[in-house]
C-alpha positions in Angstrom: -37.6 32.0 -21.9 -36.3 30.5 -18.5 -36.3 32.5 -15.1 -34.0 32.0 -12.3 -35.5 32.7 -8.8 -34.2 32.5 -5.2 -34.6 28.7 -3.6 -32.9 28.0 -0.2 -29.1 28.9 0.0 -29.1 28.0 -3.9 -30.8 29.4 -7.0 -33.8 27.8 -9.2 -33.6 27.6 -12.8 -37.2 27.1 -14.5 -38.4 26.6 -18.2 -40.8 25.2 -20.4 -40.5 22.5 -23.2 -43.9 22.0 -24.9 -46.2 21.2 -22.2 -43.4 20.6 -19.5 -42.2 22.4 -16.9 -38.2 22.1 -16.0 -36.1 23.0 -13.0 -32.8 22.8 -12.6 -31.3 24.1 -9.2 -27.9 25.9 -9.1 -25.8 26.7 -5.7 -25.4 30.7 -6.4 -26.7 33.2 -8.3 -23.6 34.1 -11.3 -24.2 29.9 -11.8 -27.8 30.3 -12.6 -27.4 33.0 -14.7 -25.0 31.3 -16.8 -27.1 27.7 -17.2 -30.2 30.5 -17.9 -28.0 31.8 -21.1 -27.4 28.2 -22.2 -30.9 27.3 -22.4 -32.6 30.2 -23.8 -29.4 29.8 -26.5 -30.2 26.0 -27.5 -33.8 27.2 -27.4 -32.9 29.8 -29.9 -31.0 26.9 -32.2 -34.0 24.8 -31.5 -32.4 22.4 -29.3 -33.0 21.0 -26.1 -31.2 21.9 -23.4 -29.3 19.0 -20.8 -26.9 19.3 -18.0 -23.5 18.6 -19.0 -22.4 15.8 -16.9 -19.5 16.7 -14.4 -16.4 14.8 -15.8 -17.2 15.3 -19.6 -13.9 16.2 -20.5 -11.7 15.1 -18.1 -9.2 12.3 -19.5 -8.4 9.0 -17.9 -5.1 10.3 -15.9 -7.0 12.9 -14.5 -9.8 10.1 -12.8 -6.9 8.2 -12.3 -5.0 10.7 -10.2 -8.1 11.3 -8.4 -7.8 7.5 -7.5 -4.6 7.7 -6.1 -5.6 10.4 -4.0 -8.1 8.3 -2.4 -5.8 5.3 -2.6 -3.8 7.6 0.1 -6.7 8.1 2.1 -7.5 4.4 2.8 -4.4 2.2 2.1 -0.9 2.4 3.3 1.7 4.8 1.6 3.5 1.7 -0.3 0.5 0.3 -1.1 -0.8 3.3 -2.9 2.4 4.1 -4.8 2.5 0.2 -6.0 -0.8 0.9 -7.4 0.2 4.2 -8.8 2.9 2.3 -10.5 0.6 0.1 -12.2 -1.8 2.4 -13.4 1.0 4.5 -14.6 2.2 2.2 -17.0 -1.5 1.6 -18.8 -1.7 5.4 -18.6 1.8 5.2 -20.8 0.7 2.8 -23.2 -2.1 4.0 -23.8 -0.7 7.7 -24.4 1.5 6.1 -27.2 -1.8 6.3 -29.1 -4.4 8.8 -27.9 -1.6 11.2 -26.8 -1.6 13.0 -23.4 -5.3 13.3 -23.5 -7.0 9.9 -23.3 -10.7 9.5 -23.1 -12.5 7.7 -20.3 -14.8 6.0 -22.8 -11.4 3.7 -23.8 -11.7 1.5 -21.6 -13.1 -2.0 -22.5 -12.2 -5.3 -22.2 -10.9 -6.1 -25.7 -7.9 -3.1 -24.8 -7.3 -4.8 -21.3 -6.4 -8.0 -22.8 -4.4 -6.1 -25.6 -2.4 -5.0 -22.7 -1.7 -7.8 -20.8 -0.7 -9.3 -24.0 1.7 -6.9 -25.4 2.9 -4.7 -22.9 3.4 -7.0 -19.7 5.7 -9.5 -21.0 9.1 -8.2 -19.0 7.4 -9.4 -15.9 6.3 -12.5 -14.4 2.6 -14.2 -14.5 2.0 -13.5 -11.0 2.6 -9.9 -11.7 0.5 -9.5 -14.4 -2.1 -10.9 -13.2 -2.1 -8.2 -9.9 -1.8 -5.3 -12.9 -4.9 -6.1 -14.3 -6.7 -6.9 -10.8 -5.5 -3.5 -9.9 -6.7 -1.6 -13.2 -9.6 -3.6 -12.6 -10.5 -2.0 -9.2 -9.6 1.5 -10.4 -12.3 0.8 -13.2 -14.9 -0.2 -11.0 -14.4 2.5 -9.0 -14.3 4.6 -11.5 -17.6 3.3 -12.9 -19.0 3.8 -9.3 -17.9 7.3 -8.3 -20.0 10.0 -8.5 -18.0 12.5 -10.8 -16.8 10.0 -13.1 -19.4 7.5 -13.7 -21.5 9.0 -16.1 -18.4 9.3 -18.9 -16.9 5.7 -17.7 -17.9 2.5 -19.3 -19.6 0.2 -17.5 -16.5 -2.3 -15.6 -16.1 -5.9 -17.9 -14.0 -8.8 -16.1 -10.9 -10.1 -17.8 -10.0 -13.8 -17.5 -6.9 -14.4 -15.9 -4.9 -17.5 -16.0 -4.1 -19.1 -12.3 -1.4 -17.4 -10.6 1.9 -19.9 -10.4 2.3 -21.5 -7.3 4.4 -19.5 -5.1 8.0 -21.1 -4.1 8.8 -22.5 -0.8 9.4 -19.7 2.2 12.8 -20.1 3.3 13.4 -17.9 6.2 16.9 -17.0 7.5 17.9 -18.0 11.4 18.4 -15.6 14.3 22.3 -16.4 13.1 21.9 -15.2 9.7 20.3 -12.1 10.5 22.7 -11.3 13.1 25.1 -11.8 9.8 23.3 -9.5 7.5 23.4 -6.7 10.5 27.3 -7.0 11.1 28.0 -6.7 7.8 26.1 -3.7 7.3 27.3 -1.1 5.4 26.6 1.4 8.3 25.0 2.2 11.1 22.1 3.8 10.0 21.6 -0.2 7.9 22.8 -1.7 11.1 19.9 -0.1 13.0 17.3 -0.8 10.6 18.7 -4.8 10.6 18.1 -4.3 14.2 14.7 -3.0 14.3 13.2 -5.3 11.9 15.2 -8.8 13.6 13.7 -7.8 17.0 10.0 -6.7 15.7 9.4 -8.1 12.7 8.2 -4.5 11.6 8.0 -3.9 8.2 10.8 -1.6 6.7 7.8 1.1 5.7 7.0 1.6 9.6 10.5 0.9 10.8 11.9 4.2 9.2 8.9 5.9 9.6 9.0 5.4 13.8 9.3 8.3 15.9 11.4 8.2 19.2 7.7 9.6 21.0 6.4 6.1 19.9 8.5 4.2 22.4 8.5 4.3 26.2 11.5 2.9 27.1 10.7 3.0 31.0 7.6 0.7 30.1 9.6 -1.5 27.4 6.6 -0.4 24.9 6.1 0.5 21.1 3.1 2.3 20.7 2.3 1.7 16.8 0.4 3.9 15.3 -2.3 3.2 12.9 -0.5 5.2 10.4 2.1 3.2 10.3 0.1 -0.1 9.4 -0.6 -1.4 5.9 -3.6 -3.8 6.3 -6.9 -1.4 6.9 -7.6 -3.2 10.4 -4.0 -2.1 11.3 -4.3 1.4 10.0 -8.0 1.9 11.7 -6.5 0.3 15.6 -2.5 0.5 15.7 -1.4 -1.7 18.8 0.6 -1.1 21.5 3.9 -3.9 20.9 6.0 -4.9 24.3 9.9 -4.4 23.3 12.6 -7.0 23.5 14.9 -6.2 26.4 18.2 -6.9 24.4 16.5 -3.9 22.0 15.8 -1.8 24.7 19.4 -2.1 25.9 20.7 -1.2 22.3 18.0 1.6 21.7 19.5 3.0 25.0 22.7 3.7 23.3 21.5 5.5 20.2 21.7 9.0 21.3 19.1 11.4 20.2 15.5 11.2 21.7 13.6 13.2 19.1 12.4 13.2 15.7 12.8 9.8 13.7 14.1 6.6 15.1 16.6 6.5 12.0 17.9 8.5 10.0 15.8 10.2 7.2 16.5 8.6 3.3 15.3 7.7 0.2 13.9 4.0 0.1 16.9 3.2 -2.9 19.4 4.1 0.1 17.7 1.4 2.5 17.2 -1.1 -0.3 20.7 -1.1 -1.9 22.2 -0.7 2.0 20.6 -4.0 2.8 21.3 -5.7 -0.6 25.0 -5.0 0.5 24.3 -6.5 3.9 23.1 -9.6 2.3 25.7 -10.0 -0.2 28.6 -9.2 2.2 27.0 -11.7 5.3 27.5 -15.0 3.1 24.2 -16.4 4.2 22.4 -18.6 1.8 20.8 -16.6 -1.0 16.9 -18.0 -1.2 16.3 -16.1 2.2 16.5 -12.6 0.9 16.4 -13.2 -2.9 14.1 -16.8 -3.5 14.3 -18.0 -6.8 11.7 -17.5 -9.0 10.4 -14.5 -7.6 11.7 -11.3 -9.8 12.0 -9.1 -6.3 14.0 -9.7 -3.9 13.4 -9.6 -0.2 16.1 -7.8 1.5 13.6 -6.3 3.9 11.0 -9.1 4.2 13.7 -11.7 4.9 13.5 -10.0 8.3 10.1 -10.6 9.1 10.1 -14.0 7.8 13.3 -14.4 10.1 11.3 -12.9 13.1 7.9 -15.8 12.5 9.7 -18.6 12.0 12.5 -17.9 14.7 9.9 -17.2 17.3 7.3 -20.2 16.0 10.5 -22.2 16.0 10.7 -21.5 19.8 7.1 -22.7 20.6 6.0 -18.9 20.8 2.2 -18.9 20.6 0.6 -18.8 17.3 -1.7 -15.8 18.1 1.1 -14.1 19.7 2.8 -14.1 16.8 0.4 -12.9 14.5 -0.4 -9.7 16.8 2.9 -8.6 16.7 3.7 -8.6 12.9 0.0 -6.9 12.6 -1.9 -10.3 11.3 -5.5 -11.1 12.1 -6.1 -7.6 13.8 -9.9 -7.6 12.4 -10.4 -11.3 14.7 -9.4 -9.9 18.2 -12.4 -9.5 20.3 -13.7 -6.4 21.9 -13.0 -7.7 25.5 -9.7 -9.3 24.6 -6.7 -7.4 26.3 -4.0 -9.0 23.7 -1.0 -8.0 26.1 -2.8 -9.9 28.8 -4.2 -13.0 27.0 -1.4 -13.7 24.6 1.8 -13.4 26.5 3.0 -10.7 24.7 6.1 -9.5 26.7 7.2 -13.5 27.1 7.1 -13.5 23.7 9.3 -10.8 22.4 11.4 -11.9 25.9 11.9 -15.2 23.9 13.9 -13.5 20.4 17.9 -14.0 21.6 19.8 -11.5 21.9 22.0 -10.3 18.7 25.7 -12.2 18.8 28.6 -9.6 19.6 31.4 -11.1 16.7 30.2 -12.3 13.5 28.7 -15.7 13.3 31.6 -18.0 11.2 29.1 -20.4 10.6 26.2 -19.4 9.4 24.6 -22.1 6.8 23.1 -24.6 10.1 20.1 -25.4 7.3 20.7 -27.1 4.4 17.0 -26.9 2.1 16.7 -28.2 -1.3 15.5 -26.4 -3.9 11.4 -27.2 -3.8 11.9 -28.9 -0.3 8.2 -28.0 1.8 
C-alpha cells in the first residue's frame, strides 16, 4: 500500500519494501496518484516498483533534434545547419535498417566505423573526418545531458586518420574582385560583392545586416553578436569603422530600412556569385581551389579583404579585429578603435575601379607554390 501526502509545492509518494521505507516526490497531485497506481500494481504482480527514466522511448532523431535546438542556442545559424546536415545523414542510414524509430542504445563504436566506411565515400577525407567529430560531440552530449543520459551509451572514440594537408591559400587582388562585382549578374550580387570586398564580412552576416546597424554620419558598422559565428563574436559583436569609398556607395542605395540587401535564399546568392566568378575571367583557384570539393565563391572575398590589406602593411591585429579573429584575446581595458588604428585601416582598402579591369591575372602561382 503506498500513500501520497502533501510536501512543499509538490506531492510525496511513500511505500514500503520489506524493511524499507521509499519516497518518491512528484510535482502535483494527478502525478502522484498515478505513480501510487503503478506501485501498488507491481506490488500486486510481485514486482518491484522503479522510476521509469525520462527518455525511455524516445529514438535517436528525437535526442538529435533536441541537439540542434541547442546547437541554435550557442552556435551561429550556418554552423548549426552544417551540423544538422551531418547528423542527418547518420540518422538516414541508419533508418535504412531500424526504420523511423531508431534506438538510442545503437550507438557504439563498431557502427561509427561502419559508417565512415560505407556511407562517406562520395566525399573527401577531410570531410569525413569532421562527420564523425561532429556525431562524436552530439554523442557525448547526448551521454551528458540530463534527459537523455540514462538510455545513451556511454561515448567511445573512433580513430581517425590525419586530415590531408590543406592546399595553398590563393587569394584574389583588389582587381579581381572589382572583376567578380562588375560582372555580377545583378545588383542585388553587385552589392553583396561590395559588402564583402570592403569588410571582409562573411556572406552569413552580410545579408543578414540591417540598415539600423550602420551610422553613416559616424562611418560605423555596429555588428551584432548575432551576427558572428565564433562564440567570442556572438557573446561581444564589435563596432567596425566603414570604408569611405563604401560609405559613398551605401549613400546611393535608396532605402534606409529593413535589410541592407535584398531578402533570398542562400542558392540565389551562391549560384549569383558562381556567375560572377565564371563571367570575371579571374584565375579559378581563388574562388574554387583545387582539391577542395567546395568552392569559395563567398570566402574568396574575405581571403581577398586579409591579404589585400596585409599586403598594404595594415597591422596584423587590426586585421584580425575586423574579420572577427582573436576576439576572446583583447583585453578588458583595450579600446580596439583606439589602439589598433581601425579607421586607417579600412581607410587603406582602394576604392572599387569604375570600368572593368582588362587585365586582371597580375599573379602568376603554380600549382603547390607556398
Amino acid at each position: 500500500m503506498a500513500t501520497i501526502k502533501k510536501r512543499g509545492n509538490g506531492y510525496s509518494v511513500r511505500w514500503r519494501e520489506g524493511h524499507r521505507q521509499y519516497r518518491h516526490q512528484c510535482p502535483d497531485a494527478a502525478t502522484a496518484r498515478r505513480i501510487k497506481l503503478e506501485i501498488e500494481t507491481a506490488h500486486a504482480c510481485g514486482q518491484r516498483w522503479q522510476p521509469r527514466r525520462f527518455g525511455e522511448g524516445a529514438g535517436l532523431r528525437v535526442i538529435a533534434e533536441a541537439w540542434i535546438t541547442h546547437l541554435r542556442r550557442v552556435r551561429s545559424v550556418a554552423t548549426a545547419t552544417t551540423y544538422a546536415v551531418t547528423l542527418g545523414r547518420l540518422l538516414r542510414w541508419l533508418e535504412e535498417e531500424w526504420g523511423e524509430h531508431v534506438p538510442p542504445d545503437v550507438l557504439s563504436r563498431a557502427l561509427l566505423e561502419e559508417w565512415y566506411a560505407t556511407d562517406l565515400n562520395d566525399v573527401s577525407a577531410g570531410t569525413r573526418n569532421q562527420y564523425m567529430r561532429t556525431v562524436q560531440g552530439f554523442w557525448a552530449w547526448a551521454w551528458d545531458h540530463d534527459d537523455w543520459g540514462e538510455v545513451i551509451p556511454r561515448p567511445r572514440k573512433v580513430a581517425l586518420p590525419d586530415d590531408p594537408p590543406k592546399p595553398t591559400t590563393v587569394a584574389p587582388t583588389w582587381e579581381e574582385m572589382d572583376a567578380a562585382i562588375h560582372a555580377a549578374p545583378s545588383d542585388d550580387h553587385a552589392r553583396l560583392c561590395t559588402l564583402m570586398r570592403f569588410t571582409g564580412l562573411r556572406i552569413g552576416a552580410c545579408v543578414r545586416l540591417e540598415w539600423g546597424d550602420l551610422d553613416l554620419e559616424r562611418q560605423e558598422l555596429h555588428f551584432r553578436g548575432e551576427l558572428g559565428k565564433s562564440r567570442a563574436e556572438k557573446a561581444h559583436g564589435r563596432v567596425l569603422p566603414l570604408s569611405p569609398h563604401l560609405i559613398t556607395r551605401l549613400a546611393g542605395w535608396g532605402r534606409r530600412d529593413g535589410l541592407l540587401l535584398s531578402s533570398h535564399s542562400r542558392r540565389f546568392w551562391m549560384d549569383g556569385l558562381t556567375e560572377a566568378w565564371e563571367a570575371s575571367g579571374v584565375r579559378k583557384q581563388v574562388w574554387a581551389p583545387p582539391g577542395r570539393l567546395k568552392r569559395q565563391q563567398a570566402h574568396a572575398f574575405r581571403k581577398g579583404f586579409v591579404s589585400g590589406l596585409k599586403a598594404l602593411q595594415v597591422d596584423d591585429e587590426a586585421v584580425a579585429y575586423l574579420v572577427g579573429h582573436d576576439l576572446a584575446t583583447r583585453g578588458r581595458y583595450l579600446d580596439p578603435r583606439l589602439a589598433l588604428g581601425l579607421a586607417q585601416a579600412v581607410a587603406a582598402v582602394p576604392d572599387v575601379s569604375v570600368a572593368r579591369p582588362t587585365n586582371v591575372q597580375p599573379i602568376d602561382i603554380k600549382e603547390g607554390a607556398c
